[in-house]
C-alpha positions as CSV (number, residue, x, y, z in Angstrom):
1,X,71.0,-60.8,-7.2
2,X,74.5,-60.6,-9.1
3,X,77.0,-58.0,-7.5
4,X,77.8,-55.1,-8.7
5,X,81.5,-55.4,-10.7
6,X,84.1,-52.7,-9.2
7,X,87.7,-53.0,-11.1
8,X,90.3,-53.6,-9.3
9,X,94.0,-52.5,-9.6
10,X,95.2,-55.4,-11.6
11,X,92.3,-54.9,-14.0
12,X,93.1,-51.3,-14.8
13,X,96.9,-52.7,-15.4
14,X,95.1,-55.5,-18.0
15,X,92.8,-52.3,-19.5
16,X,96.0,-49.9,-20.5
17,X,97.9,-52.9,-21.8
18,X,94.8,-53.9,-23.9
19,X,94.3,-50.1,-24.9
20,X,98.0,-50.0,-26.4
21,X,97.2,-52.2,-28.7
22,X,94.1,-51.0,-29.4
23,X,95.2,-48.0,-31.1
24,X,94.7,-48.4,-34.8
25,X,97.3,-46.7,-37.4
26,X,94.2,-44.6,-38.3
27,X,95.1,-42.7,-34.9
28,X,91.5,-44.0,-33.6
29,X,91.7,-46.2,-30.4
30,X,88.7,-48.4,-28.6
31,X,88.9,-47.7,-24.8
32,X,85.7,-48.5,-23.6
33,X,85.2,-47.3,-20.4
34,X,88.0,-45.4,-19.6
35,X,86.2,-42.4,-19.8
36,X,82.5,-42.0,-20.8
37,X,80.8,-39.3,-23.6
38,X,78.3,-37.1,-22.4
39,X,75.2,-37.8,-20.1
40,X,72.4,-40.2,-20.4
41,X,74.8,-43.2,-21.9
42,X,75.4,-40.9,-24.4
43,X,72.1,-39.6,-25.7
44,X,73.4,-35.8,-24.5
45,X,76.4,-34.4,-25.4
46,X,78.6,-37.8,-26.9
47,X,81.7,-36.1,-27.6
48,X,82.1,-34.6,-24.2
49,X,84.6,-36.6,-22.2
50,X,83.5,-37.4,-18.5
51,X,84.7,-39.3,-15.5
52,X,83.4,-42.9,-16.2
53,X,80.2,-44.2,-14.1
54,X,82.3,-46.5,-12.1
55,X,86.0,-45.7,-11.2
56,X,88.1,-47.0,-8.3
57,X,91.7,-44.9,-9.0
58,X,91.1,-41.6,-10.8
59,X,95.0,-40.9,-11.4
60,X,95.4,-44.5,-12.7
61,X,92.8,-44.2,-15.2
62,X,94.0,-40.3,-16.1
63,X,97.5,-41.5,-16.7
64,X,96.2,-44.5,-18.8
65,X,94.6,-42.1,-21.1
66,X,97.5,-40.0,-21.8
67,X,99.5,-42.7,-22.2
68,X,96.8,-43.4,-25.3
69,X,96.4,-39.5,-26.3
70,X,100.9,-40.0,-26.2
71,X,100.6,-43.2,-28.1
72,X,98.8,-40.7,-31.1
73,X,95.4,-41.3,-30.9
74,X,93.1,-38.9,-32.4
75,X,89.4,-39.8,-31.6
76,X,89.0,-42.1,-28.7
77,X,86.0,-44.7,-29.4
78,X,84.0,-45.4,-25.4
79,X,81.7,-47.6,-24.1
80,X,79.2,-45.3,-23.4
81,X,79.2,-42.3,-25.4
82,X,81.4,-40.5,-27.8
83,X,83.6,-40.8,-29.8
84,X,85.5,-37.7,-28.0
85,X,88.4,-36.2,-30.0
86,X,92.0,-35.8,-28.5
87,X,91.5,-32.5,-28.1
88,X,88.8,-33.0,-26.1
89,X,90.0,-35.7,-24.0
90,X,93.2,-33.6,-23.0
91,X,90.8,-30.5,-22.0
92,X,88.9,-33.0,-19.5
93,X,92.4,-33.9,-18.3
94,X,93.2,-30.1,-17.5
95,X,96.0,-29.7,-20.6
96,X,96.6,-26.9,-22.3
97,X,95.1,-27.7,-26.2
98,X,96.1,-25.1,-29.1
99,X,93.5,-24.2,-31.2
């Protein structure tokens, strides 16, 4: 039976570089699993951004998506879930969002 596949630290460092350039001019960005939409892989509530399924350093991945919300991008596309708008993403992350 295969292991289960925690990320490490260095992997998170390889994720946010790959997520900088994965923001498109459109203001859209492909993060995968940075942060997950809703419950049930997404079948519930896709646009509400949650603390992934798996997660070894909570501040790392936070800061990683700011630094993609600071980069610009508008609607974040996940692995499982979403797409969640910025607005939404910097609610989950505690910010202050005007309406």
């Amino acid at each position: 039976m295969a292991r289960p596949h925690f990320i490490r630290e260095d992997e998170v460092c390889r994720s946010v570089a790959y997520i900088q350039r994965g923001l498109l001019d459109s203001g859209e960005a492909i993060v995968g699993d940075l942060l997950r939409g809703g419950y049930m892989g997404g079948r519930i509530a896709p646009q509400k951004p949650l603390t992934p399924y798996f997660q070894e350093d909570r501040d790392r991945a936070e800061a990683a998506t700011r630094t993609v919300l600071d980069r610009g991008a508008q609607r974040l596309y996940l692995g499982h879930g979403g797409p969640v708008e910025a607005a939404a993403a910097r609610r989950w992350l505690g910010e202050e969002v005007s309406s």
